[in-house]
Residue frames as qw, qx, qy, qz and C-alpha x, y, z in Angstrom:
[[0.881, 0.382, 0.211, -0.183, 12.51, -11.65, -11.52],
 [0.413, -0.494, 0.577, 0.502, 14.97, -13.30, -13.75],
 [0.048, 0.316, -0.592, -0.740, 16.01, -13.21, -17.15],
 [0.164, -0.126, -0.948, -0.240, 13.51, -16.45, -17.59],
 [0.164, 0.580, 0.712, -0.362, 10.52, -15.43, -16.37],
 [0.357, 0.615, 0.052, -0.702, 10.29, -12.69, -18.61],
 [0.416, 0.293, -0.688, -0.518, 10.75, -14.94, -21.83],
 [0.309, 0.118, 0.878, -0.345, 8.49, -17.33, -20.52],
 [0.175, -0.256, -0.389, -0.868, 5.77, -17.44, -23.19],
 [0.397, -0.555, -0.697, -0.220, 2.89, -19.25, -20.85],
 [0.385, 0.014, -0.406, 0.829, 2.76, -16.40, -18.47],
 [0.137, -0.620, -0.641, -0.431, -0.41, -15.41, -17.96],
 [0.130, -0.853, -0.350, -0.365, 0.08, -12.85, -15.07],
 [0.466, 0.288, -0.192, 0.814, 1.59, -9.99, -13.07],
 [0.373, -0.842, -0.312, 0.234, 1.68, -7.80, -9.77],
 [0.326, 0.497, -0.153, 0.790, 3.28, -4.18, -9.82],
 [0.567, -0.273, -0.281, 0.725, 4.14, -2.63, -6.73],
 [0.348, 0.639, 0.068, 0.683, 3.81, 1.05, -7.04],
 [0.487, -0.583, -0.421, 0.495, 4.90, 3.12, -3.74],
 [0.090, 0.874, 0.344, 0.333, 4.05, 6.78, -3.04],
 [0.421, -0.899, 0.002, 0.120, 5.96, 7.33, -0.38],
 [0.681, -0.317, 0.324, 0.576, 9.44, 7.12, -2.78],
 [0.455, 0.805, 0.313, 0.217, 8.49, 9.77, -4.97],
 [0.588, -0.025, -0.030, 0.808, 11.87, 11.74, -6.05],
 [0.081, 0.685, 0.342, 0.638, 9.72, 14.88, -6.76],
 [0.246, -0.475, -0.524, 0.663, 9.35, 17.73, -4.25],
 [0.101, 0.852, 0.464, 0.221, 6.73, 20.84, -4.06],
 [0.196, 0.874, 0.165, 0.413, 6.95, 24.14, -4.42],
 [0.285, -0.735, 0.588, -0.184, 9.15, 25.09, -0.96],
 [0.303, 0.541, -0.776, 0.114, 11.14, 21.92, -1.58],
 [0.638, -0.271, 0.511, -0.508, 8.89, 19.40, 0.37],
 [0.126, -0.188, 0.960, 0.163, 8.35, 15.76, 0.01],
 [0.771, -0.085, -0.017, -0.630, 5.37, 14.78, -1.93],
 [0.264, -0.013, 0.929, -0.260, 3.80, 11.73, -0.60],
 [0.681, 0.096, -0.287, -0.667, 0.98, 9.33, -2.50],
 [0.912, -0.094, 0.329, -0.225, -1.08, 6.28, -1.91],
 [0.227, -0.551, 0.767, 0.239, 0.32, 3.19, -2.72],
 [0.779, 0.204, 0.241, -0.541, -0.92, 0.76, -4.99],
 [0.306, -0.394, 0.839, 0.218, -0.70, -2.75, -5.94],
 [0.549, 0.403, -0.402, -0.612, -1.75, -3.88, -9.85],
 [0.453, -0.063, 0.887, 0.059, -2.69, -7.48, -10.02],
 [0.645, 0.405, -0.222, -0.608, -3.57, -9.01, -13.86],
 [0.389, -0.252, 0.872, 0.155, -4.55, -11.79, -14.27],
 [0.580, 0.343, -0.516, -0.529, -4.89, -13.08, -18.17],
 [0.020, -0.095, 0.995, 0.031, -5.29, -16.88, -17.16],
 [0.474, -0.332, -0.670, -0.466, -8.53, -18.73, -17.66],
 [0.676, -0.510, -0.482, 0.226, -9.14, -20.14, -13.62],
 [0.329, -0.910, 0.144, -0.206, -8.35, -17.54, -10.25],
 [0.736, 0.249, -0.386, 0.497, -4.83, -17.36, -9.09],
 [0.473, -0.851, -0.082, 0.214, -3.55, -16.36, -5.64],
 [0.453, 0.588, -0.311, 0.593, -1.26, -13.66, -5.49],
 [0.618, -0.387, -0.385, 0.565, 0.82, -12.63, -2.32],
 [0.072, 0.974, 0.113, 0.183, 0.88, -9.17, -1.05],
 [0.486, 0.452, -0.435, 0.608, 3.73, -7.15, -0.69],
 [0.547, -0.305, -0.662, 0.411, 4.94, -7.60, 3.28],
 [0.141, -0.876, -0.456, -0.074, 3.39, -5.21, 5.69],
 [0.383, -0.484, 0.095, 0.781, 6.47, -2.48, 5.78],
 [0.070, 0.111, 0.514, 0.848, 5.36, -1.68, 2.07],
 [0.197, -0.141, -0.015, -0.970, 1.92, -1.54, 3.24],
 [0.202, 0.452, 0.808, -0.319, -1.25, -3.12, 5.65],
 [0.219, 0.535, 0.606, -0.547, -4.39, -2.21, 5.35],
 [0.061, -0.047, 0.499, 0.863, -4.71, -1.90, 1.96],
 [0.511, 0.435, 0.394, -0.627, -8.43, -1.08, 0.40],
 [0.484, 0.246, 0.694, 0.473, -9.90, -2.59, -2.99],
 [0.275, 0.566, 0.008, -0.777, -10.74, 0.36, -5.50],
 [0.547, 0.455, -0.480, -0.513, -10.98, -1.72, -8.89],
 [0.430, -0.094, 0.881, 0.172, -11.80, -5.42, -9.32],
 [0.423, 0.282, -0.357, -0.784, -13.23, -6.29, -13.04],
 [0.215, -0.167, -0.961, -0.049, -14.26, -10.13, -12.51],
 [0.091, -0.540, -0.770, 0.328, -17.09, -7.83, -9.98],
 [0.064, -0.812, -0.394, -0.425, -17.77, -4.91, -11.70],
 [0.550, -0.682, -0.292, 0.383, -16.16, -2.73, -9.10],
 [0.393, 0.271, -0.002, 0.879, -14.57, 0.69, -8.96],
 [0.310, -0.867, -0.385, -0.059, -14.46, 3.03, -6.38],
 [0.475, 0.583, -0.395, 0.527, -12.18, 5.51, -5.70],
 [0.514, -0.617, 0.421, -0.421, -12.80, 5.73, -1.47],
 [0.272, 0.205, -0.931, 0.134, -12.11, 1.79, -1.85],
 [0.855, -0.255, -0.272, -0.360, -13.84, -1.26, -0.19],
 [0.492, -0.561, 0.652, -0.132, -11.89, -2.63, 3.32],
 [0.683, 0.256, -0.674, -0.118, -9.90, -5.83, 2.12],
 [0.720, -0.582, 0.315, -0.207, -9.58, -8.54, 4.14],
 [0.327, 0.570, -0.738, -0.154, -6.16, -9.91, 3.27],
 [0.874, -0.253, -0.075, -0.408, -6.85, -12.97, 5.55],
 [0.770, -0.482, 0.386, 0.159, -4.52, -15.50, 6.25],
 [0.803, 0.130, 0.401, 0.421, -1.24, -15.83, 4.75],
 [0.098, 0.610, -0.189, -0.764, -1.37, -12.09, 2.94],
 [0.124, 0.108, 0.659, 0.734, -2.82, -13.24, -0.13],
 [0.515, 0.368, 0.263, -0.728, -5.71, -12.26, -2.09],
 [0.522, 0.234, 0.808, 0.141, -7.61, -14.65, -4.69],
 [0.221, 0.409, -0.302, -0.832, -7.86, -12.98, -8.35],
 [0.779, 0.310, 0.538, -0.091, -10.44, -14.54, -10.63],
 [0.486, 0.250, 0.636, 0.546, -9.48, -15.36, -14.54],
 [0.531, 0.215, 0.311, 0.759, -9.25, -12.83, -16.62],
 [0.341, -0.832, -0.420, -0.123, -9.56, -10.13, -14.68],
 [0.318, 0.216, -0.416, 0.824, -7.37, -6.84, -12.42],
 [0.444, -0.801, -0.378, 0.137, -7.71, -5.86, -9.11],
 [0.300, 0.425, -0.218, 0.826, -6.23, -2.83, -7.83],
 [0.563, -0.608, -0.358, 0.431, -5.56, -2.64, -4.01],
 [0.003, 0.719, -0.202, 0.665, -4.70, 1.26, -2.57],
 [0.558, -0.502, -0.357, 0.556, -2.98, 1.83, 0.82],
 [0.093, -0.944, -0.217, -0.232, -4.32, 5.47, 1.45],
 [0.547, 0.365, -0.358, 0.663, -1.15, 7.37, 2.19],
 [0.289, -0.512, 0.431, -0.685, -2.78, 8.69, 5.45],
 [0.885, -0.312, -0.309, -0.156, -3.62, 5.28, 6.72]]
């Protein structure tokens, strides 16, 4: 993102990235820890915006564990179907939160 998008005031929404498998930490005999990945989508606009997922090296097969436009929230998740194109369709004011099960 550049400087301008963050001083944008009509901005009305945001995707975070968050990857498990670059965690600097390591356990107790000096292993790598590994965690799901998961990708935050809010969206404060009135109407549903598509968002793009992040390309399938960061992570397929992702599962929905939280959407609030449906009352959802599970923590085993719900198979997405990303469909064509890799997006997914967020309704108005509302977050979804996709997981990509680090053993997938």
């Amino acid at each position: 993102m550049t400087e301008e998008n963050w001083t944008n005031d009509f901005a009305k929404s945001l995707a975070v990235y968050l990857n498990g498998r670059t965690l600097r930490s390591v356990g107790p005999q000096g292993e790598m820890i590994l965690d799901d990945n998961f990708y935050l989508i809010f969206n404060a606009y009135g109407g549903p915006l598509q968002y793009q997922l992040p390309v399938e090296r960061y992570g397929p097969n992702w599962v929905k564990v939280i959407d609030t436009a449906e009352g959802f929230i599970s923590e085993e998740g719900e198979p997405f179907d990303e469909g064509e194109g890799h997006t997914i369709n967020i309704q108005g004011h509302s977050v979804v939160v996709l997981k990509q099960p680090k053993f997938m």
